[in-house]
N, C-alpha and C positions, 0 to 999 in steps of 0.2 A: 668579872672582867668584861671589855668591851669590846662586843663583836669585831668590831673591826681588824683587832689582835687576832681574830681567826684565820682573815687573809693572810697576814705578816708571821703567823709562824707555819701555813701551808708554803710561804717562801721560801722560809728555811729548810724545810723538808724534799722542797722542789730540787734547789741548790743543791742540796748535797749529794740526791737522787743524780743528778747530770752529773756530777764530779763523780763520783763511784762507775757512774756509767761509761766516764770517757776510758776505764781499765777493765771495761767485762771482758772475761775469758782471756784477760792476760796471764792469769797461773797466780796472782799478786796479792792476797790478800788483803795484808797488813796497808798496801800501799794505797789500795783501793778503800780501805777505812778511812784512812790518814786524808785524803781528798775530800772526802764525805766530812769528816769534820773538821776540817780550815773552812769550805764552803762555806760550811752552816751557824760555827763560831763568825764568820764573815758578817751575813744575814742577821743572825740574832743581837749581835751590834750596833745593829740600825735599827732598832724596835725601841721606842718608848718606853718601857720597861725598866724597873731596879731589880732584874732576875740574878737566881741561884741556883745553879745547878746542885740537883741533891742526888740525882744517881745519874751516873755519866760514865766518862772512860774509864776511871778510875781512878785511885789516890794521884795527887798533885806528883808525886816520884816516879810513876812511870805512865802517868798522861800529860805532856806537855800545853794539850790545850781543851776544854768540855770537863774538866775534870772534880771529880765532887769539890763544892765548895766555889767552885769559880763564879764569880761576878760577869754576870752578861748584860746588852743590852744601855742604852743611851743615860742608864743611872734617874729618868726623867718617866712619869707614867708609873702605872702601880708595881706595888712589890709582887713578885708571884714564886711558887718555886717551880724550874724545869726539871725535866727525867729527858734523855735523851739517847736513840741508840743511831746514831747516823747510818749504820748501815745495819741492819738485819737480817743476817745471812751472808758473811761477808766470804766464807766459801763458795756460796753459791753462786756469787759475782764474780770471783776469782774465776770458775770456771763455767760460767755462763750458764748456770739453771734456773731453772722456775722457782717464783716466789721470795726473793729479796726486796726489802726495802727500807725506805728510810723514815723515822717515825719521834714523834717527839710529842710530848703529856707537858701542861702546864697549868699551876692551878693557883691561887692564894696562897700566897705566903706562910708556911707552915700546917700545910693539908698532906703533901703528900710526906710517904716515908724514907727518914734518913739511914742508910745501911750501907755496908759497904759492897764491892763488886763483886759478889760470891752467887754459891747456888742457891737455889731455892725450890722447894716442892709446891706445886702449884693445882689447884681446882677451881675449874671455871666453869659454869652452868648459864643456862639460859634464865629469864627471867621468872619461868613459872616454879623455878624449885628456889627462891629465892629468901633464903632463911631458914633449910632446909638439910644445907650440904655439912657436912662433920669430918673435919679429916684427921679426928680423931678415931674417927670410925674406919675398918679398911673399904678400900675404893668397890667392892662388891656390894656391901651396904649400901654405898652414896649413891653406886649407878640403879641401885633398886627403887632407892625412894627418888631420885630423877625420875627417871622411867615411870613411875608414881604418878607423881606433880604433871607430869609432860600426858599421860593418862595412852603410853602408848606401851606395848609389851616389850621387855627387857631386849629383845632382838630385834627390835625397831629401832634402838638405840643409836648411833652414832658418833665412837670415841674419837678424837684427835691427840696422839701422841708423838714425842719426835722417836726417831728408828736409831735411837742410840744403843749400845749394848748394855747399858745399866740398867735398861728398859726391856731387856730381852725379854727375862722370866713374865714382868708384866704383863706384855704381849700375849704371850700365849696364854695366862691367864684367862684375859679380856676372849681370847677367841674361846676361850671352854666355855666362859660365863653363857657367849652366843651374841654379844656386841658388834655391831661391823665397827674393824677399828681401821683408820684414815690414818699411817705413821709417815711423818716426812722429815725428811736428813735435818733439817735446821731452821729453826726461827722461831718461835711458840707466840709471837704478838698474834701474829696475822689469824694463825687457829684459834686462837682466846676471842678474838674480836668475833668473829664465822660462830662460834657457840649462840650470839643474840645479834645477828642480822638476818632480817626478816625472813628472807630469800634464802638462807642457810639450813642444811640438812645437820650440818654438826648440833652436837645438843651437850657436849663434855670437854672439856681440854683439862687434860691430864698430864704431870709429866715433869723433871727435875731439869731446870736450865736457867739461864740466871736472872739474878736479881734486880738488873736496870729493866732488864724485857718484863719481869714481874710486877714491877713498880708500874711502868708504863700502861701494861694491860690493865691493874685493876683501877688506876684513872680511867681508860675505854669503859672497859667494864659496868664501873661505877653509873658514868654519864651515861650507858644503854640499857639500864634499869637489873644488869643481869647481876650473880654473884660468883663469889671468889674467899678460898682460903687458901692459907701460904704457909710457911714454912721454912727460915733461913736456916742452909747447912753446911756446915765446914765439909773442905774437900775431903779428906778421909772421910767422913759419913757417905757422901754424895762419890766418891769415886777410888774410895777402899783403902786401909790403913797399911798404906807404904809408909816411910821413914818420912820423906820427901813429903807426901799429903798430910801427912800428921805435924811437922812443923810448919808447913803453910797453913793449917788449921789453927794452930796457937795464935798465928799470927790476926786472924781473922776474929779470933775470940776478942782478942785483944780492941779490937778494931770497933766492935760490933758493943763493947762492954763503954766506949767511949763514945758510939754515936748513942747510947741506950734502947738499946735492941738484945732481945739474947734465943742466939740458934736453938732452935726446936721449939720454939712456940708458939702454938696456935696466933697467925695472923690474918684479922677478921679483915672483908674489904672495908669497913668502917675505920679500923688502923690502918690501914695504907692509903686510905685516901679516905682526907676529913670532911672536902666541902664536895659539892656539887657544881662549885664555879671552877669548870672543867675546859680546856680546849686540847684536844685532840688531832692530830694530822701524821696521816702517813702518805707515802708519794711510793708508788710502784717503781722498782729498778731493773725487773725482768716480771715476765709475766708468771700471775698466778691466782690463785682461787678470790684473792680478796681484789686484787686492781692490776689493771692490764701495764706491763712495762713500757718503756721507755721507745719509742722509734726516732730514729736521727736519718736525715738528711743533708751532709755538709754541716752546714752552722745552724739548723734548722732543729730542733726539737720539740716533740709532743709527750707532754707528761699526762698520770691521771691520779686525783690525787685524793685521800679523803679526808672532809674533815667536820668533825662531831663537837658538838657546846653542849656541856650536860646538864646547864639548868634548862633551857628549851630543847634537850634532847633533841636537836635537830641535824640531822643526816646529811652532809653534801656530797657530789662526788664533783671536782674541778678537773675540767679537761682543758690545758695550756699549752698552748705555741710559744716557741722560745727563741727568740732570733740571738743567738748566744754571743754573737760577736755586740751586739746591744750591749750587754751586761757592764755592772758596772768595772774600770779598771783591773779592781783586787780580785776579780770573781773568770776573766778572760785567762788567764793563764792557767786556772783549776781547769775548767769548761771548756777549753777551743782544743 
C-alpha cells in the first residue's frame, strides 16, 4: 500500500479520537462510541480505497455503520481489508480515565482475519521470543521461555493483563510465579503494542478480550517484528455457562463455522495477519502509557497520534493542531 494512505487513515483515527472526546466524562458510553464511529466511517469515505471492513462493530443487525462486511472508502485506489475499534476503552471515556483510544489496522485485501465480534485469548511477546510462544502450553511455560529469549530472570519479567475478574485467579498466579504484572481496567491494543516498542518495559500481553482489539493488534504486532497467538472463544467459555452465555455461544458458533474459523484453535500471527503490507494508526483520547490524549481549547485541538507501515517498519508519532470549526461540513456537528 502507499504511504501516503498512512496520513489518511491517521485521519480517520484523529476524527474519531475528537468526536469521542467532545463526550469525555459524560457517563455516556455507547454515545461516545457512536461519534467515534460516524466520524471515522466520515473520513474513511474519502480515501481512495475499495476497503472492507472485516472486524468492526459488529454483525450489520446491531451495527448500523463500521460493521463487518461493510464497504468503505471512494470504491477507487487499492483493495485492502480494515479492522477497526473507534474507540478503545469506551468506559474509560465515559468516565474520563487514562489510556482510551482510537485505532484502526489496514492491510491487503485478504491478509487480515475474518471472525466475528466475540472473545479471544491472546499472547503477545516482544520480538526476541518470536517463534517461541505455545499457547498450547500454560502461560507459566511461555513466561519461562520469554524470560529465556529476553536472557533476563523470570522476575524481571513484565506481564500486562486487563484487571477483569475472569482474570482474578490468573493474577495471583503471575504474582506467585514472581512476574511484575501491569493490570489495567480496559483496552488490550495499547498493552499488546508496549510489549515491542523500544522504550517499553512490558515484555508479555496476556489476557481474554475481544476479537476486533485482537485482530488489530496482531496487524501492530506483526508490522513490529513481535509475536502473537490467539484463540477464539464463545461467551460461556470466556464468561461461564449461564443459560444466556451458552445460547449466545451457539449463536457465535454458528457465525464463526460460516466465516471458517472454529473457536479454540490455535491462531498463529501468520493466520491473522498474511501480509506485511500493514498500516497501523492509533490517536490518543485521554492520556496513557502509549500516547498522550487529547487537549482542547474552544475549537482548538491537539492530538498525538501513532502510526506504523510494516513492510519498512517505520515508527511515527504525529502531533496535530485542529482548528475544528475548519473541518469539513459532515464532521462540524460530531467535533464542535
Amino acid at each position: 500500500m502507499k504511504r501516503e494512505l498512512a496520513i489518511e487513515f491517521s485521519r480517520a483515527t484523529e476524527v474519531a479520537a475528537l468526536a469521542a472526546y467532545k463526550l469525555l466524562g459524560r457517563g455516556d458510553k455507547n454515545a461516545a462510541d457512536q461519534a467515534a464511529v460516524t466520524a471515522m466511517r466520515v473520513m474513511l469515505n474519502k480515501v481512495d480505497i475499495n476497503g472492507e471492513v472485516v472486524i468492526g462493530e459488529g454483525e450489520i443487525d446491531d451495527a448500523p455503520m463500521l460493521y463487518i462486511g461493510e464497504s468503505v472508502g471512494t470504491k477507487h485506489g487499492v483493495d485492502v481489508d480494515i479492522a477497526v475499534d473507534p474507540v478503545e476503552g469506551t468506559r474509560m471515556t465515559a468516565l474520563g480515565q487514562n489510556n482510551a483510544v482510537s485505532v484502526l489496522a489496514a492491510a491487503e485485501k485478504g491478509s487480515l482475519l475474518q471472525a466475528p465480534d466475540m472473545y479471544m485469548e491472546k499472547l503477545v511477546c516482544r520480538p526476541e521470543a518470536k517463534g517461541k510462544i505455545d499457547l498450547s502450553k500454560s502461560l507459566a511455560e511461555n513466561l519461562k521461555t520469554i524470560a529465556k529469549c529476553a536472557n533476563k530472570p523470570l522476575e524481571k519479567l513484565t506481564v500486562a493483563i486487563l484487571a477483569k475478574p475472569r482474570h482474578d485467579e490468573i493474577i495471583k498466579k503471575l504474582y506467585t510465579l514472581g512476574v511484575k504484572v501491569f493490570a489495567f481496567p480496559d483496552g488490550d491494543v495499547a498493552a499488546s503494542i508496549l510489549t515491542c516498542m523500544p522504550d517499553s518495559e512490558v515484555d508479555v500481553m496476556y489476557g481474554i478480550g475481544g476479537a476486533p482489539e485482537g485482530v488489530i493488534s496482531a496487524a501492530v504486532i506483526r508490522a513490529l517484528g513481535g509475536d502473537m497467538q490467539a484463540k477464539l472463544l464463545t461467551r460461556d467459555i470466556a464468561k461461564g455457562a449461564t443459560l444466556e452465555n451458552i445460547d449466545h455461544g451457539k449463536v457465535e458458533k454458528q457465525r464463526c463455522s460460516q466465516m471458517g474459523v472454529t473457536p479454540g484453535d490455535i491462531l498463529t500471527l501468520e493466520q491473522m495477519v498474511k501480509s506485511d503490507h500493514i498500516i497501523f494508526s492509533a490517536t490518543g483520547i485521554t492520556n496513557g502509557d502509549l500516547l498522550q490524549g487529547i487537549t482542547r481549547n474552544d475549537n482548538i485541538a491537539t492530538t498525538e497520534t501513532l502510526v506504523i507501515r510494516g513492510k519498512s517498519r517505520t515508527i511515527r508519532r504525529i502531533k496535530s493542531i485542529h482548528y475544528l470549526d475548519r473541518k469539513d461540513s459532515e464532521l462540524k456537528d460530531i467535533l464542535l
